[in-house]
N, C-alpha and C positions, 0 to 999 in steps of 0.2 A: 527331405522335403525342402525343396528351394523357398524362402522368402519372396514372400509378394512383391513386386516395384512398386515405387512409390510414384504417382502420374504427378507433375508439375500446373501446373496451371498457368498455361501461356499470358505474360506479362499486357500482351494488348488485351487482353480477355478481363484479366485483374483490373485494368485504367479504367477499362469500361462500368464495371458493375462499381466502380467508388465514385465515375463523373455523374451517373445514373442515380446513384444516392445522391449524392449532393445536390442535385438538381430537383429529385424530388422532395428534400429537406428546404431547400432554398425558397421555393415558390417564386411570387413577381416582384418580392419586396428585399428578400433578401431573407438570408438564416435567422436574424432575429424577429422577423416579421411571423414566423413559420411555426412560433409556438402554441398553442390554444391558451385564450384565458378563458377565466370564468370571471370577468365582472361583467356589471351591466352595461346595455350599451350606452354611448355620450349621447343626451337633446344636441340636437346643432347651435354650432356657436357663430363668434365671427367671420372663423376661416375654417377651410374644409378637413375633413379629418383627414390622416396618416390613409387613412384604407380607401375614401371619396379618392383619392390624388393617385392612387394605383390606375386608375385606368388609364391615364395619358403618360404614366413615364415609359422612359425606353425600354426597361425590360417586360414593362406587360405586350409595348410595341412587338416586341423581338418573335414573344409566345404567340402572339394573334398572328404573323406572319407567317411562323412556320403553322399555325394552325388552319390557316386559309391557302398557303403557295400564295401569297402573293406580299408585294412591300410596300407597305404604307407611309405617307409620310402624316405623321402628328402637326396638328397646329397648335397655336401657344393654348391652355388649355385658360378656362374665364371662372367666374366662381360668382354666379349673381342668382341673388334672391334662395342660397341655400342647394344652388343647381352647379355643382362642380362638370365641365363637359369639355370637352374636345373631342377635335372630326380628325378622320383617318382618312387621307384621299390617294387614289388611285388614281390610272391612268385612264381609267374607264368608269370611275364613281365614284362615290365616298358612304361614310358611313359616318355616326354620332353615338359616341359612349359618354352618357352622363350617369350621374349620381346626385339624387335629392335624397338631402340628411332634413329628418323630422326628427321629431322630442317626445314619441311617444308611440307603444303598440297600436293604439286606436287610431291614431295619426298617419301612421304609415299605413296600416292596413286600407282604411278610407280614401287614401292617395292609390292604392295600389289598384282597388276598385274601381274609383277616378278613372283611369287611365284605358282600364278596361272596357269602358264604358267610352271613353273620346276615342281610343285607338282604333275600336274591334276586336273583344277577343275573340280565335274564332279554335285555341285548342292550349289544354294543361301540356305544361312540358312538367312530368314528374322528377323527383329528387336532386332538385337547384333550387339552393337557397331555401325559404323556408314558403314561398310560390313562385312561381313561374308560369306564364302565357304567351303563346304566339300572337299576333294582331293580325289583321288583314293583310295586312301588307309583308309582312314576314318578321317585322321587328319584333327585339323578345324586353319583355318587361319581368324583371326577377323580383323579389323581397326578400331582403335579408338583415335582423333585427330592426332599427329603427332608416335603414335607408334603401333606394328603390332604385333598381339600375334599369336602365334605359340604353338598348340597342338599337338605335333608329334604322335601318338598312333598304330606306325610302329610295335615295339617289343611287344605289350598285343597280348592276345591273340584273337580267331573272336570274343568269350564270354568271358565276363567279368564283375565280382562285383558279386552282391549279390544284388536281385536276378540278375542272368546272364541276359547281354545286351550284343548287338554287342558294339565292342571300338569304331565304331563310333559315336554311340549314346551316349557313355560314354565319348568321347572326346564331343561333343556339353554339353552335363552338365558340364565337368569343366569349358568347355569354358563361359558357362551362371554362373556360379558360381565364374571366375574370373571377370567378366564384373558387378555383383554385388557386387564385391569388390571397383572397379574403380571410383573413382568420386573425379572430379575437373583435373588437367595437364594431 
C-alpha cells in the first residue's frame, strides 16, 4: 500500500487567508480598536470620542471606497455642539457622516426619534446598530448605545459608485461599513 501525498498549500493561497484575517481582526480603527468591551457607554464630553472620530479617518475613508467604487476626498472633520461630522466629496456629489454623542439611553433614543420625525422615516433597516432607518431621502440614521450616526446622502446623485447603486443603498453600506468599525463606547 502506497502512502497518501501530502498536498501543499500554495504560498499565495496561505498570504491570502492571513491578510484576510488580519483585516477582519483589524477593523477601521486598527487591531486594538477590534476588541469588545463590556463597560458602559461614556455621556459626551468635551471632545469627541475614539469611536465619534472613526468616521472621518483614512482607514474608514479607505473601507467606504472600496465599498462604494468610488474615491472620496474627506474634509477636515468639526466637532460642534457634541456633533462630530465630516463630508466625503466626489466628483459628482458628496455625502455627510456625522455622529452626535448623548449622556444617556432616554437621550439618544429620543434624538433618534427626533430625526425620524425631521428627516422621514420611510423604512427599518434591520440588524445595524441597536436601530436603523432609511429617510426620504435615502440617508440612514443608526443608534448605537449612547450615540447616533448620521449618513446624509442628500447631495450624490440617485446613482452612484461603481457599479451604480441608488445613494440609498450606498448610504446603508457606509452605514454597515461604519458599524463594522464600532466596537466597545
Amino acid at each position: 500500500m502506497r502512502p497518501t501525498p501530502v498536498r501543499r498549500v500554495p504560498a499565495a493561497l496561505l498570504c491570502m487567508v492571513l491578510l484576510c484575517t488580519t483585516l477582519l481582526f483589524a477593523g477601521c480603527g486598527g487591531v486594538e480598536d477590534a476588541s469588545p468591551t463590556t463597560e458602559a457607554p461614556l455621556p459626551a464630553g468635551p471632545a469627541p470620542s475614539t469611536i465619534a472620530t472613526m468616521v472621518c479617518r483614512s482607514k474608514a475613508a479607505e473601507e467606504i471606497d472600496s465599498a462604494l467604487g468610488a474615491k472620496g476626498t474627506v474634509s477636515a472633520p468639526t466637532w460642534i455642539d457634541h456633533v462630530y461630522s465630516c463630508r466625503y466629496g466626489y466628483p459628482t456629489g458628496s455625502m455627510v457622516l456625522s455622529v452626535r454623542e448623548l449622556s444617556g439611553w432616554a437621550q439618544t433614543r429620543d434624538y433618534f426619534a427626533l430625526l425620524g420625525v425631521e428627516m422621514g422615516r420611510t423604512r427599518t433597516i434591520d440588524n445595524l446598530g441597536q436601530g436603523a432607518f432609511q429617510t426620504t431621502d435615502g440617508s440612514m440614521v443608526v443608534r448605537k448605545d449612547w450615540k447616533v450616526l448620521l449618513v446624509d446622502v442628500a447631495d450624490l446623485p440617485a446613482q452612484f459608485g461603481q457599479p451604480p447603486t441608488s445613494s440609498g443603498d450606498a448610504a446603508v453600506s457606509v452605514a454597515d461599513v461604519i458599524l463594522g468599525c464600532w466596537s466597545g463606547d
